[in-house]
Each structure stands twice: as C-alpha cells, then as structure tokens.
C-alpha positions as CSV (number, residue, x, y, z in Angstrom):
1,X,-25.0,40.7,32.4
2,X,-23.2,39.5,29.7
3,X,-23.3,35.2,29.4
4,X,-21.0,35.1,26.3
5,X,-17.9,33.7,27.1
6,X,-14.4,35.9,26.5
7,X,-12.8,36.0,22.8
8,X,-10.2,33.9,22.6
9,X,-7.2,35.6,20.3
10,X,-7.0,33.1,17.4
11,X,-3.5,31.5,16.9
12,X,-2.0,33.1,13.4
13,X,-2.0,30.3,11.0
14,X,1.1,29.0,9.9
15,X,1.3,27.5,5.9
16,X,0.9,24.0,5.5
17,X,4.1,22.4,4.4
18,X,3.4,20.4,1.1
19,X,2.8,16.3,2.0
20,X,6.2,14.3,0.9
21,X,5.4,11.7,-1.5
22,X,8.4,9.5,-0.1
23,X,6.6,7.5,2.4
24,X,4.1,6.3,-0.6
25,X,7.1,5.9,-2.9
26,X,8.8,3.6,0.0
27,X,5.3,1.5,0.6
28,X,4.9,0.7,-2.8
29,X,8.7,-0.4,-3.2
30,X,8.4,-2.4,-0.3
31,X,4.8,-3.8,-1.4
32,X,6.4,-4.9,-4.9
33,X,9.2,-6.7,-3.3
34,X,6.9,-9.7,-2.3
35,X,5.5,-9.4,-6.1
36,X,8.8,-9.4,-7.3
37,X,10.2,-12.9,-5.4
38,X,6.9,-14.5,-6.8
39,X,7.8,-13.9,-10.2
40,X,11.4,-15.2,-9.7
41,X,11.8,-18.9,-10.7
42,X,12.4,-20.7,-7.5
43,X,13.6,-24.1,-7.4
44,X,11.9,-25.6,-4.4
45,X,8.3,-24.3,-2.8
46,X,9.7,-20.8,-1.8
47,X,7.8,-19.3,-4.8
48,X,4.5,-20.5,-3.9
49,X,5.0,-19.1,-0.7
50,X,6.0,-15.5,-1.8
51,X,2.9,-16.2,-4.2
52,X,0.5,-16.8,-0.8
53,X,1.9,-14.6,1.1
54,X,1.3,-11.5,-1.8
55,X,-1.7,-12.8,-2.6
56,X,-3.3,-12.9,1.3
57,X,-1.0,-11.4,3.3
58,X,-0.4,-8.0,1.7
59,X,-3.8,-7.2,1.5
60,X,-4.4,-7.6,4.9
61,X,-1.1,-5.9,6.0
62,X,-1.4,-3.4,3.9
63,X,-5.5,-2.7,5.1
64,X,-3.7,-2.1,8.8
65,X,-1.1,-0.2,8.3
66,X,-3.0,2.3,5.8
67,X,-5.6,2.7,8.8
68,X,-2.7,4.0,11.6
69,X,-2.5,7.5,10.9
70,X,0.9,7.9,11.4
71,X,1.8,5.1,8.5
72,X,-1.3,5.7,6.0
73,X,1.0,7.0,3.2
74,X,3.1,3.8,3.7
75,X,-0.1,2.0,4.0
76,X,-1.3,3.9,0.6
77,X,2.0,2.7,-1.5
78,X,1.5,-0.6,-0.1
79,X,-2.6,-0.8,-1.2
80,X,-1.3,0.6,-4.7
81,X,1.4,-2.5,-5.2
82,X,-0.9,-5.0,-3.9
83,X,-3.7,-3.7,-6.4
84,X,-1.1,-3.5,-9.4
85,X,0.3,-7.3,-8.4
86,X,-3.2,-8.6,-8.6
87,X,-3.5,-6.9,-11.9
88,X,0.2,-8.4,-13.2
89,X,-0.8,-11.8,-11.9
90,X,-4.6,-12.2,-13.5
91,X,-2.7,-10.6,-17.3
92,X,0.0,-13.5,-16.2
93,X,-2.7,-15.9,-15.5
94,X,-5.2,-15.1,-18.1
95,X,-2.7,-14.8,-20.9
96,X,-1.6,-18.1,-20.1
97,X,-5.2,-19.9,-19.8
98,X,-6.1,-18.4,-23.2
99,X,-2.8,-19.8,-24.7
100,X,-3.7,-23.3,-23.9
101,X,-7.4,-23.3,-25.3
C-alpha cells in the first residue's frame, strides 16, 4: 500500500509584473506636504501646529500605514519624507544655534 498522497499538477508560473514605484512616489509627496506648511511663515500659531504635527504625528502615521500590507509602499514614501524632514529641520535648527554662539 502506497501512504503517499497523489501529485498535485503544479500551477505554471506566471512572471512577476515589475513593483510600480508610484505609490512610494505619492507617500513621500504627501509626507512632505506637512514639511512643507511648517516651513511656510505663518502669521498666527498654524505653523507651530504643522511643526507638531510633522514632528509626532507623521511618524506615528506613517509606522501604521507602512505595516498594512496593502498601503506599505505609501507607508514607505511616507517613512522616507518624515526621515528627510527631521534631517531638514535639525540642519535648520543646528545651523541656526551655531549662528548665535
């Protein structure tokens, strides 16, 4: 008696399609638009919130949405603007603290 079970045919394998890079193109647009509103003069306290809000929120935002499967390119273009903000905003900062020694 044979206890193997039946050969299954295998399905023929179909190419992979190459990834689209517009989903990580669109995250990191929409990840420098918060960047962007921070570094636009703004008369009353609507730049400090852009400022918070890039600073806290998109990290966090960005952490969740690159963990969905479906989103995790958006999720990627958003972690790569949020990373290259912080990097604009300690050259801002640092540039200006080493002015005023």
């Amino acid at each position: 008696m044979n206890d193997e079970p039946p050969l299954i045919p295998a399905e023929p394998m179909t190419p992979h399609k190459p990834a689209s890079q517009m989903p990580v193109l669109l995250g990191f647009l929409a990840g420098a638009l918060p960047w962007l509103f921070t570094m636009i003069p703004q008369k009353n306290e609507g730049g400090i919130l852009f400022l918070i809000f890039s600073c806290f929120g998109m990290p966090v935002v960005s952490l969740i949405v690159a963990l969905i499967p479906k989103t995790r390119r958006f999720g990627l273009g958003l972690l790569i603007a949020t990373g290259l903000g912080w990097l604009m905003l300690g050259a801002i900062c640092g540039g200006l603290f080493n002015r005023a020694r």
